[in-house]
DRENLO-491150 format. One record per atom (N, C-alpha, C, O): x, y, z. Coordinates in pm, whole numbers, plus 50000, padded with zeros to 5 digits. Layout:
<rs>
XYZ/...
</rs>
This chain:
<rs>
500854988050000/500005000050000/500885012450000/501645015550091/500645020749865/501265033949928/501065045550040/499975050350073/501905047850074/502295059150223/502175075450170/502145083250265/502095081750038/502855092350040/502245102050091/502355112650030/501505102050204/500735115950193/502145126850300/503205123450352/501505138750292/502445147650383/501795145550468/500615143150497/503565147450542/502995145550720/503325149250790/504135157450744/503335150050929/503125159451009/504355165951082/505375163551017/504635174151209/505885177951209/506895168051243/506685159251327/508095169451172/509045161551167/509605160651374/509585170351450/510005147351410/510225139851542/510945150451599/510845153051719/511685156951521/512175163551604/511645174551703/512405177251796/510685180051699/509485185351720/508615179451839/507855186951899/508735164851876/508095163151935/508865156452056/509595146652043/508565164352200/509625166452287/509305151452364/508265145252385/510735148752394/511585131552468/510125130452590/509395120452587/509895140652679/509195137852794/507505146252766/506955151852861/506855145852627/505725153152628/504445148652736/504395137152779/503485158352773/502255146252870/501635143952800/501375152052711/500995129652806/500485122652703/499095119952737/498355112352674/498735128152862/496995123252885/496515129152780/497065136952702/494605122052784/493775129252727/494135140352658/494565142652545/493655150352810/493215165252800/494645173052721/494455183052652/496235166852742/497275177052711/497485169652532/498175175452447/496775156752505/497045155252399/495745159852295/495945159252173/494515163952341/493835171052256/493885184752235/493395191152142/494485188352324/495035201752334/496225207852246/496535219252209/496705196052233/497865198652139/497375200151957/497655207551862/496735191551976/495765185551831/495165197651790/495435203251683/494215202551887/493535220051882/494475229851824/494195237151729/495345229651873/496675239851854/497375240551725/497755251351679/497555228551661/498015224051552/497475227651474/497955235551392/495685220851468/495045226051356/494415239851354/494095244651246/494255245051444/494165259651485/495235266351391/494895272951292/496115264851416/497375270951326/497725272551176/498695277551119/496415265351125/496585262351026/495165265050962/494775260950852/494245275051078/493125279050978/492705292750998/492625294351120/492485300850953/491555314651032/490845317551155/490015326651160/491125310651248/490025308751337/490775323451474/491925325951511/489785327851500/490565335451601/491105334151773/490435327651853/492055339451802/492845329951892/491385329952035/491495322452132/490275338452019/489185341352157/488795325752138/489105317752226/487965320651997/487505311651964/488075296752043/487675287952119/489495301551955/490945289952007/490835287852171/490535276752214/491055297552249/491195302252414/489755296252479/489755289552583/488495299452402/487505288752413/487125275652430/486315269552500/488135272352326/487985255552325/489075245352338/489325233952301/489875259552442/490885250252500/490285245552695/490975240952786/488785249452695/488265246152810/487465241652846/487055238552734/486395236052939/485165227652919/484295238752931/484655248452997/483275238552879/482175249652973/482055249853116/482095259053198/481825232253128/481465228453281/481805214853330/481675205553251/482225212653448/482675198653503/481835199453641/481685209053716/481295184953651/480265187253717/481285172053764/481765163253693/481305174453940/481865165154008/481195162654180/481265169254284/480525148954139/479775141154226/480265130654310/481135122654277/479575131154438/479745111354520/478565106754455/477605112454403/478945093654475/477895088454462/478115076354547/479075068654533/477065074954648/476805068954771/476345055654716/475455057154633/476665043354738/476575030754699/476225018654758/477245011954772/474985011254811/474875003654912/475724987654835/476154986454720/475734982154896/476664966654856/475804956354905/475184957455011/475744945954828/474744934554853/474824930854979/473854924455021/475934933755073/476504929555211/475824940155317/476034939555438/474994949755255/474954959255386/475834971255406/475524981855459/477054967355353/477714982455368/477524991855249/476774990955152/478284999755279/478025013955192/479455017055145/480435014455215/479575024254989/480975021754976/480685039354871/479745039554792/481365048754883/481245062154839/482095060854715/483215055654722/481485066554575/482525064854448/482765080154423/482395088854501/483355082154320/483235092654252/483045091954126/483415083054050/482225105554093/481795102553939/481605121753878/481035130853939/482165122153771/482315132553627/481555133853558/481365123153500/480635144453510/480425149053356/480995161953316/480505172153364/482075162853223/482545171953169/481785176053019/481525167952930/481565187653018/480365192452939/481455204652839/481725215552889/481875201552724/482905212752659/482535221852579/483065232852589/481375219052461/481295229652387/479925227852378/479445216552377/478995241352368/477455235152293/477095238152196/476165233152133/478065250752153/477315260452022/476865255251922/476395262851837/476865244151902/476165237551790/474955228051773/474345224751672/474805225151887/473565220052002/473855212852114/475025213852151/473165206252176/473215199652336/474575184952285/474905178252187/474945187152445/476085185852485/475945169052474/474845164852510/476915159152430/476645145752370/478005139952391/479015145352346/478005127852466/479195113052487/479055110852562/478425117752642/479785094452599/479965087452690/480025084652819/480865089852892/479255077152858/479765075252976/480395062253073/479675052353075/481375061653135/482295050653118/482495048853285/482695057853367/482365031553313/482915029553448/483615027253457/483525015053443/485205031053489/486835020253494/487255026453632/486665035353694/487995022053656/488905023953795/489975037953769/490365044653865/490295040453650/490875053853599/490605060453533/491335065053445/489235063753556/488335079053489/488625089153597/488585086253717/488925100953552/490315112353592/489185120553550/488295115753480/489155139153612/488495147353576/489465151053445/488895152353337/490785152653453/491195156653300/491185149553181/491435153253066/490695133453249/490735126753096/488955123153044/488535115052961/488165133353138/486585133653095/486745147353032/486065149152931/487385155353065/487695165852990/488335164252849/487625165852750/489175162252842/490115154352728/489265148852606/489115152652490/488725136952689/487485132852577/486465138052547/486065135352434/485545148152639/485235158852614/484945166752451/484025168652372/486505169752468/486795176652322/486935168152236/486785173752127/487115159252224/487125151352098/485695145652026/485355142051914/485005147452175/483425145452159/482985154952069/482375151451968/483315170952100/482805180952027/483605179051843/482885180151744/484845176751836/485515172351713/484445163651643/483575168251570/484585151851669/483875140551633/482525145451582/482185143651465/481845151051664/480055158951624/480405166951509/479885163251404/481095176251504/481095183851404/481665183051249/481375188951144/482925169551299/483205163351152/482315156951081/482285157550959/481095147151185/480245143551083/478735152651101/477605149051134/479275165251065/478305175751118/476845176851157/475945184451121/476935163251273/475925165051400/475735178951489/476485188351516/474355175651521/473955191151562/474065189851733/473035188551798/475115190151786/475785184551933/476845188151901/477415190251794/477245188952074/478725192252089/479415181652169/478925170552147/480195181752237/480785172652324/480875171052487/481225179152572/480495159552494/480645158752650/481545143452700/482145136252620/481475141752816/481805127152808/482345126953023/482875134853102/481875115553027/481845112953213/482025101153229/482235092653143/481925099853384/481995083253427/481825084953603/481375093053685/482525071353599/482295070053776/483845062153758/484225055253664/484465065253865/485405059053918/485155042954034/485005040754154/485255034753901/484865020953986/485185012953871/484905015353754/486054999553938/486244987153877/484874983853863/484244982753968/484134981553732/482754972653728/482674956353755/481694949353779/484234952453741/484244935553784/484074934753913/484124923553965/483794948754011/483974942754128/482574944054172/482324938354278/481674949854118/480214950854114/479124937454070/479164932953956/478184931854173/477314926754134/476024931154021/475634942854019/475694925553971/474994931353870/473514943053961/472844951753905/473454939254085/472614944954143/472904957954214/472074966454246/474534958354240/474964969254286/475354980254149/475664992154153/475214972154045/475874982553909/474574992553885/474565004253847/473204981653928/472444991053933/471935000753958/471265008553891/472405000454108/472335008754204/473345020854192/473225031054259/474085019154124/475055026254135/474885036153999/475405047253984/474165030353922/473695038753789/472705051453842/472795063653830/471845043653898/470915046953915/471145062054014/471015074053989/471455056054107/472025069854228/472805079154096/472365089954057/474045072154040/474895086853950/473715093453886/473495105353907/472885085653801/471845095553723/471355105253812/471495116653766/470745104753940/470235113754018/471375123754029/471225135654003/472245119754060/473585130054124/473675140654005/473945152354033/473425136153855/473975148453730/472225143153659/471925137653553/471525147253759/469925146253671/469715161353644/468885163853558/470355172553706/470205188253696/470695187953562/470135195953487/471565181053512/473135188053405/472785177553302/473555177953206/471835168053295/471155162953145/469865162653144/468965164953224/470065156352947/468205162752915/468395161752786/469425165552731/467415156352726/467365154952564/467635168352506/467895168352385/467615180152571/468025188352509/469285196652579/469855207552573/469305191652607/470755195752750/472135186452766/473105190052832/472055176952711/473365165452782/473015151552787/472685146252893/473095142052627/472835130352642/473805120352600/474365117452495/473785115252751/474715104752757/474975093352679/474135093452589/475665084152668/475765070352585/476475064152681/476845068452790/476715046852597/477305036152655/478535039952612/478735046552509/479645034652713/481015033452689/481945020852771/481505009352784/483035024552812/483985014452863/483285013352989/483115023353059/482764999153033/482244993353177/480665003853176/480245010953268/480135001853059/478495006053064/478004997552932/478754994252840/476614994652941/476084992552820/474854994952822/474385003352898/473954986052716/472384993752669/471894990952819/471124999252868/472264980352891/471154979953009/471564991653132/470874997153218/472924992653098/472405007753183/472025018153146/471485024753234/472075023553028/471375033752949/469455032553000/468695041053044/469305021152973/468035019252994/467555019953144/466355022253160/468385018153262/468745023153379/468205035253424/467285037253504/469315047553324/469515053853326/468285066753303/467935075553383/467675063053127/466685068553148/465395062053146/464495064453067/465395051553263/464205046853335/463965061753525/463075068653574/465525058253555/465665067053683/465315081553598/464085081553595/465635089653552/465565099853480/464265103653471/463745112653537/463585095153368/461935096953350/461125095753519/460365104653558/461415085153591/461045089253738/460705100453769/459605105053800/461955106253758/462155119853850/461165132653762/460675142353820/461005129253588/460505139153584/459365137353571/458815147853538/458345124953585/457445125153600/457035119853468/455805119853459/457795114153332/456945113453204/458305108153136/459445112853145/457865097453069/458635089952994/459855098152881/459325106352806/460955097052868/462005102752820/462915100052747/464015105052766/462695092052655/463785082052623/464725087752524/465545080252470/464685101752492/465805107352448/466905116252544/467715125052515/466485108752688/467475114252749/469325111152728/470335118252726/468915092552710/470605085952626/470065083152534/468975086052485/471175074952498/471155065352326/471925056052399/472465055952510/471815046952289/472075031852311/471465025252397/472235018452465/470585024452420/469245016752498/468855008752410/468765011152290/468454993652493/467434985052390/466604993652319/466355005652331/466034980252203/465604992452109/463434989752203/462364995152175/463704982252278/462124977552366/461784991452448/460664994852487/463054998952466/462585010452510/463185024752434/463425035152494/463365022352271/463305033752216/465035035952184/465505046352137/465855023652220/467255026652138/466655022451987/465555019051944/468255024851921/467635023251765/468515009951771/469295008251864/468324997951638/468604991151593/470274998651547/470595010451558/471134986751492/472794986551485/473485000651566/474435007651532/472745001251667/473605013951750/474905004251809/476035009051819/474724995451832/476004988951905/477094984351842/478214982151890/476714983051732/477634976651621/478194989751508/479034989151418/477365001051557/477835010651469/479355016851473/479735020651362/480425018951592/481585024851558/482285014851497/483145019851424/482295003551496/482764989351458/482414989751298/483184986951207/481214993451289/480934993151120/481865003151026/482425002650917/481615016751182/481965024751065/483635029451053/483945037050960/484735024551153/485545016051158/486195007851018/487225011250960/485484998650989/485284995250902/484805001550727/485354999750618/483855007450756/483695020350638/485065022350620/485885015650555/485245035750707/486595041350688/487965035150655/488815043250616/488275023950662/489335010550648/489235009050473/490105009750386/488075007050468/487785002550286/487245014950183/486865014950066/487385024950280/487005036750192/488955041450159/489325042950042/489895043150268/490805047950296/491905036750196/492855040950130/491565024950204/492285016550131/492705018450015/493755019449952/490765018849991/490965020449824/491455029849797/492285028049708/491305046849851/492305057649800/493905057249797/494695063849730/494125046549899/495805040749833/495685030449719/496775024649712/495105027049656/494755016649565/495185002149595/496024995749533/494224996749736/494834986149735/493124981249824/492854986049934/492324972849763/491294973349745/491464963949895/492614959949914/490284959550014/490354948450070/490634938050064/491204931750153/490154932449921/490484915749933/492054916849865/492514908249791/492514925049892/494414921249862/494954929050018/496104933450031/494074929550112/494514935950248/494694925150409/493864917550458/495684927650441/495664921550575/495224933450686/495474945550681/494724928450752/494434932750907/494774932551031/494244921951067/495374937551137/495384933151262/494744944351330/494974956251310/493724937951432/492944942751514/493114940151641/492964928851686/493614954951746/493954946051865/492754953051942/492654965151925/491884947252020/490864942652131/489354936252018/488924938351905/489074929252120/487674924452005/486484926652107/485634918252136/486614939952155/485344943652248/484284950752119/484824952552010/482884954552135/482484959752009/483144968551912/482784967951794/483804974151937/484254978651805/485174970251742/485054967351623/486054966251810/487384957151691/486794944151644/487174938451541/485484937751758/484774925551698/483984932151564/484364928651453/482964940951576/482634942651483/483174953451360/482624958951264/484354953351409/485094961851292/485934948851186/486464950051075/485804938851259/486544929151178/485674913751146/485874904251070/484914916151222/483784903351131/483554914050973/483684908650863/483184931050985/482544939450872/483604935550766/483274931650655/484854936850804/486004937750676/486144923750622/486244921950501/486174911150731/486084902950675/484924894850538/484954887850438/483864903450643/482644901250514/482224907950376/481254907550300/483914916650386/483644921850279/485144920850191/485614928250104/485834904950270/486754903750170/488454901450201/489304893650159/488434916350328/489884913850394/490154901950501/489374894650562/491484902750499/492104889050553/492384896150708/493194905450706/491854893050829/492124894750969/493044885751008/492714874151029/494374890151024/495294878351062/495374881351192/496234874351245/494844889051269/495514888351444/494394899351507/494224910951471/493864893751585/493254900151701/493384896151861/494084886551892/492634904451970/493024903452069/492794906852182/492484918752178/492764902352310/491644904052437/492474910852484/493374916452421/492154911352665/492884913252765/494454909052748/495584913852743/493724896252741/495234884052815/496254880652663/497024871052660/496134887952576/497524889452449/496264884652320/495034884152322/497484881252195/496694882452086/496404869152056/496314861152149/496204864351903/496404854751827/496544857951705/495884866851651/497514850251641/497884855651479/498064848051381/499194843151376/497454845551312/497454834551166/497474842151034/496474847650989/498794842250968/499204848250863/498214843550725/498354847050608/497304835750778/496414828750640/495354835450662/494684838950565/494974838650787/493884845550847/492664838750935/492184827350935/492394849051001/491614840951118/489984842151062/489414850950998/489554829851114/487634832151122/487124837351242/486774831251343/487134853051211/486644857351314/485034858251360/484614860851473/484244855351235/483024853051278/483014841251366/481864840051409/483324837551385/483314826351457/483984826651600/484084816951676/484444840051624/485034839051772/484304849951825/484094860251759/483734847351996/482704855352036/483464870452058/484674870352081/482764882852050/483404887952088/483444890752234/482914881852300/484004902352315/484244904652464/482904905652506/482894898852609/481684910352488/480964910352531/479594897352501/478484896752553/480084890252423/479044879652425/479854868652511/479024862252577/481344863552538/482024856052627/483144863652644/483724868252546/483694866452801/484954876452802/485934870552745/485704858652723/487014874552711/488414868252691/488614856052577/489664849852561/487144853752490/487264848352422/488444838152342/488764826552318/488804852952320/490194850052159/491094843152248/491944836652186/491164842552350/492744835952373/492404827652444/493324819752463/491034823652525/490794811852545/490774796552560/490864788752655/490594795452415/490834784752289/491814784752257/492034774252197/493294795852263/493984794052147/495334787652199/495714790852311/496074778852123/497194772252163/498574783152191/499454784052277/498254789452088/499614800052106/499434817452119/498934824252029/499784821352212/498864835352222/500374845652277/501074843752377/500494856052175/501344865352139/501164879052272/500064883152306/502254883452321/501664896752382/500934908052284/501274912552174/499764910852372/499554926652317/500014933852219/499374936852118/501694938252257/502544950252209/502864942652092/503204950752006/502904931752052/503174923551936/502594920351799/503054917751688/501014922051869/500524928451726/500564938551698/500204939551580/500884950051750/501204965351734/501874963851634/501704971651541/503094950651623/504454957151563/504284943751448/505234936851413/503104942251410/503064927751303/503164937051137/502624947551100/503884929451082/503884930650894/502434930750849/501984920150806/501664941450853/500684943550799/499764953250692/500474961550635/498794953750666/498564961150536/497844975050686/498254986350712/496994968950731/496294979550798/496004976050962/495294966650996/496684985551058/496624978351213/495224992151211/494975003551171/494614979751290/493184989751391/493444989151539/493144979051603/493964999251592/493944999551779/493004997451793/492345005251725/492074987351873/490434989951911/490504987852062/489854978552109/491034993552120/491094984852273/490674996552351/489524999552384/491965003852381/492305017452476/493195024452384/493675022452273/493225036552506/493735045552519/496025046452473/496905041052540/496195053052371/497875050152426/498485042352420/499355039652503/498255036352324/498755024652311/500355022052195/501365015152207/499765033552067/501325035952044/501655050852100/500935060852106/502995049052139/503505062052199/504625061152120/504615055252012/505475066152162/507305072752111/507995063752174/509215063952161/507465055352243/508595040652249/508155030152166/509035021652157/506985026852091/506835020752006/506605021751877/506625012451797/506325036451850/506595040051674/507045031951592/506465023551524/508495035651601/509655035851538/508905018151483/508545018651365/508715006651538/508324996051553/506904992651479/506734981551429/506284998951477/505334999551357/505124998251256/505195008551189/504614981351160/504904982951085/504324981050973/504864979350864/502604981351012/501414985050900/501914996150777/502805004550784/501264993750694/501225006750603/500155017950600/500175027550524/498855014350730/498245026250733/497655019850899/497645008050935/497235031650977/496605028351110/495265033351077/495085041950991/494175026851158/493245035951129/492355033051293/491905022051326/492275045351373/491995045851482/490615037151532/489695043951487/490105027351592/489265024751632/488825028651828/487695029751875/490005029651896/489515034152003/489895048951990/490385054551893/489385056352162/489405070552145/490975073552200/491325068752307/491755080652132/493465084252146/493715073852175/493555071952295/494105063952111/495735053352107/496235057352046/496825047352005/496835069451958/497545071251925/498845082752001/498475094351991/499905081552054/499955096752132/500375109152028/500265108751905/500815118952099/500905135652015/502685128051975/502915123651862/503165127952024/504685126052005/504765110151876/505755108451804/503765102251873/504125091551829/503315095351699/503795090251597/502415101651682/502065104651554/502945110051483/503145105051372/503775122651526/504945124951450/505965113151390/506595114851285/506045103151456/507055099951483/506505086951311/507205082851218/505245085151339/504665079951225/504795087551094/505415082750999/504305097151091/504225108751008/505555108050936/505705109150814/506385106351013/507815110950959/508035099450847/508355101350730/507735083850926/508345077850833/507485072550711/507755064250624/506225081250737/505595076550600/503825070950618/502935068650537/503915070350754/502445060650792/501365065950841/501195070050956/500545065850744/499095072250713/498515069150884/498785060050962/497585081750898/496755074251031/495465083651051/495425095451083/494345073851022/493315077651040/492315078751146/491925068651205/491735093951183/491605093751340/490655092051375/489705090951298/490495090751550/489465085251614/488215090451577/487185083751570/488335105051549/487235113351556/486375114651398/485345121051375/487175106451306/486605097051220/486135086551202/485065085251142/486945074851261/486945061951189/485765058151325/485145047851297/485395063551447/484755056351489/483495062251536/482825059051634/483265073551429/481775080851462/481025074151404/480245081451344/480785062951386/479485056351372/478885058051486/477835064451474/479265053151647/478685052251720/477695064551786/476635062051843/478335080351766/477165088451765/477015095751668/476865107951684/477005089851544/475785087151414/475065085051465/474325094151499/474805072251504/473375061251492/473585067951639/473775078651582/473725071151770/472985081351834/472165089051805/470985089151838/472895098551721/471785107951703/470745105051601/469935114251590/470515093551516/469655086651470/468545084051534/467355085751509/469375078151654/468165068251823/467615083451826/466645085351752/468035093451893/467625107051943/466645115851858/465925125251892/466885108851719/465475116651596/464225105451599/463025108051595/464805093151605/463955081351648/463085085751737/461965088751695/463415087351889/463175089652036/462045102752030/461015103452097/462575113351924/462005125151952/461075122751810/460965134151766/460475115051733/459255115751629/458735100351668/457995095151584/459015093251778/458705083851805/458375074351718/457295068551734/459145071151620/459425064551520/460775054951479/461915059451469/460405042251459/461755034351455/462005034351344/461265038151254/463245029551334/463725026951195/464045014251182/464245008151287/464175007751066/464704995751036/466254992351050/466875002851036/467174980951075/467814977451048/468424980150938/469644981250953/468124981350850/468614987350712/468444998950659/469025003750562/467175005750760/467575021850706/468835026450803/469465036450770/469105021450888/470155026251023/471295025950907/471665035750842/471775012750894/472685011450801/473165016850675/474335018250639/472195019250619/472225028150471/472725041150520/473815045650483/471645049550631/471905062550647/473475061550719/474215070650680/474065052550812/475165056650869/475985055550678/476225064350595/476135043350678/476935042150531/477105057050467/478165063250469/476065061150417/476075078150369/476695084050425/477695089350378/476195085650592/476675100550667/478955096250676/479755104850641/479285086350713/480665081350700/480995084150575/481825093250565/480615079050471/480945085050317/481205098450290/482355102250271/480135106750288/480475121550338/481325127550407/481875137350358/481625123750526/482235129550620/483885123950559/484815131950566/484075112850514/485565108550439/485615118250370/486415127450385/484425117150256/485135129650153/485615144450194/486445150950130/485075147950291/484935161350374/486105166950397/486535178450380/486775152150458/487995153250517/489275149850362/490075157850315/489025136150320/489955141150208/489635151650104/490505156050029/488975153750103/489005166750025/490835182350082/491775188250029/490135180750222/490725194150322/492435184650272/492955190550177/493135173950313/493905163950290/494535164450171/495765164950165/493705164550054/494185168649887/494575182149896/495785184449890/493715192549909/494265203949934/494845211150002/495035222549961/495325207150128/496505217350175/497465205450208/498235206750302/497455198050162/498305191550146/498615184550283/499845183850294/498075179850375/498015179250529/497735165850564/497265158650476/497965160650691/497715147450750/496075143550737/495335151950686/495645133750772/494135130750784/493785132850952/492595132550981/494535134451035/493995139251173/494215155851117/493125161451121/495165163851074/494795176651017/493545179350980/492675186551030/493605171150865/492455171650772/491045171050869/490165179450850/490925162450956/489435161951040/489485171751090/488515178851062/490575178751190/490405190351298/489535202451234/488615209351278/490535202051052/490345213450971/488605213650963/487925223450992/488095200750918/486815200450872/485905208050993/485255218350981/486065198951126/485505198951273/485815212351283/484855220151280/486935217051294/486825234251397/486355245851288/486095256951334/486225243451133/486025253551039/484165255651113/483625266551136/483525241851136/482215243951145/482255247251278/481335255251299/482995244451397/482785253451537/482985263451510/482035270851534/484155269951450/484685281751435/483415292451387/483175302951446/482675287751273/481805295251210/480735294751272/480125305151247/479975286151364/479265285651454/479515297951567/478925308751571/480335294151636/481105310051731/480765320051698/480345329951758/481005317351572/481475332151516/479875342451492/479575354051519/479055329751421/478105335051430/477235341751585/476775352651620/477335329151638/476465333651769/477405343851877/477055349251982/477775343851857/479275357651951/479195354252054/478825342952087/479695367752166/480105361052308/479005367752380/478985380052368/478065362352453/477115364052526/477805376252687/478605373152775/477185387452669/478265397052735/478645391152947/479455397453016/
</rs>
């Protein structure tokens, strides 16, 4: 596959000890493409901050009788383009700067595939393995009350993320509608569709993941079925980012759980292996020989998909990289220092705030659903995401052909031209 696009600033540029969280690596990203468009520095100074961070306990009873106090985030960053929209995630290291962090990428992401939302994104600080399914409830349930002021179908709607899914969404705005007295179900997205989620919302960043993989291919001229793959996590997105490619031709030679990978240079049947959420730990389960992690990072391949976490290549593993294009499936695995470091030697990389907005696509799909109380089919979900990803590629290569710039350039360019002009229009409220 050819590499040639221009790229980004040369390694030298990108300093031995940079911070690599979230919040200092979207910040950097802002800055970059900021620099490179008309936008004015008030605008810039704007959206280098959240609007609002809203920081809660949340009081927790335990199947045992005791009581155990968590903490929990919603960082709320931009709205000017409408109500405030992402994730919300339970892990043991959700940080107020890295709900912030994602935050902004939330607002990026909305505006590249120019959704009428901005960005938000929260959680609770809690291992969910250590939760009974009865205390997860409880524990939803109480956070919704704790930030029931600071959402609202037209105010701040949440989604599923890392250690959440449709049944707490549905949780979520079950407690919600309680409180206000009248059924609500555009308070989240990703809810069964029995209470008003939409059909392929779960499978959507995974699809469109996938979109972007075989749209991006072919503009190097190297069609899928002459493409290898490695996909590392097979939680929904990398499962269904790689059953999609496979069914449409490419060869998945290596994917991968928790506990390391598996890799078959002939290629794997991945329909056939559950992903993380239908049996945990699946892939390596079964398998006789199972590779670390960092190892498919660094496999001879046509196209690596990060789908796992966060950071995963940095500036100690670049250099080691040795796909001919990345294309982001989780939110930042890539870091600020290691993209250069890609850039330099040639290797395309396509970003989060592209390759995996399917998932609030078909949000805000559920949310037009929710609000004309009307479902859609399985196949109109699909068609319309297919379109809105199509578009939004060209959007971006277009900006990419012409100034001659990276494809994370190229998105910022697309994303902040429409905040920018948004701002600009509505001014500063005195």
């Amino acid at each position: 596959m050819s590499s040639d696009l221009s790229s980004e600033p040369p390694r030298a540029q990108a300093a031995a000890n940079e911070p690599e969280t979230a919040l200092e690596t979207a910040r950097r990203q802002l800055a970059r493409a900021g620099s490179q468009l008309e936008i004015t520095d008030d605008v810039l100074e704007r959206l280098n901050h959240p609007a609002k961070v809203t920081e809660v306990t949340v009081p927790v009873e335990r199947d045992d009788g005791s009581v155990d106090v968590f903490t929990g985030y919603r960082a709320q960053h931009d709205s000017v383009r409408g109500p405030y929209k992402g994730g919300l995630r339970f892990h043991p290291d959700v940080t107020r700067d890295e709900c912030v962090g994602l935050s902004m990428w939330m607002t990026w992401k909305c505006a590249v595939m120019d959704l009428p939302f901005g960005g938000a994104k929260g959680g609770v600080v809690v291992d969910p393995k250590s939760l009974s399914e009865d205390e997860r409830e409880r524990l939803t349930r109480r956070f919704t009350q704790e930030i029931r002021d600071v959402i609202g179908p037209t105010r701040d709607i949440p989604a599923p993320d890392m250690g959440t899914d449709s049944q707490a969404m549905a949780w979520i705005m079950d407690a919600y509608s309680m409180q206000q007295g009248e059924t609500i179900p555009g308070v989240v997205t990703g809810k069964p569709p029995a209470v008003g989620g939409s059909y392929g919302r779960e499978e959507a960043p995974g699809r469109s993941v996938a979109i972007i993989t075989r749209e991006t291919c072919e503009y190097y001229d190297s069609p899928l079925e002459d493409t290898t793959v490695a996909v590392q996590g097979f939680g929904s997105v990398g499962a269904n980012a790689a059953r999609q490619l496979e069914e449409w031709g490419a060869t998945v030679v290596a994917i991968s759980d928790v506990n390391g990978a598996i890799y078959e240079p002939d290629g794997i049947d991945v329909a056939s292996i559950p992903a993380h959420n239908e049996e945990p730990e699946a892939v390596t389960g079964n398998a006789d020989d199972v590779m670390p992690n960092e190892e498919l990072l660094e496999l001879d391949v046509d196209v690596l998909v990060p789908a796992a976490v966060g950071n995963v290549i940095t500036e100690a593993n670049a250099d080691d990289i040795q796909a001919d294009l990345v294309v982001e499936g989780a939110n930042g695995p890539t870091t600020f220092a290691a993209d250069a470091i890609l850039a330099e030697r040639g290797i395309p990389v396509v970003p989060d705030i592209l390759a995996n907005a399917g998932g609030v696509t078909v949000s805000y799909f559920e949310w037009l659903q929710d609000i004309n109380r009307r479902a859609w089919s399985p196949e109109e979900v699909n068609a319309e995401l297919e379109a809105e990803m199509v578009t939004a590629w060209n959007a971006v290569r277009s900006e990419v052909e012409s100034r001659d710039v990276s494809w994370r350039d190229g998105a910022y360019i697309v994303a902040l031209s429409r905040i920018s002009e948004a701002h600009e229009a509505r001014g500063l409220w005195p």
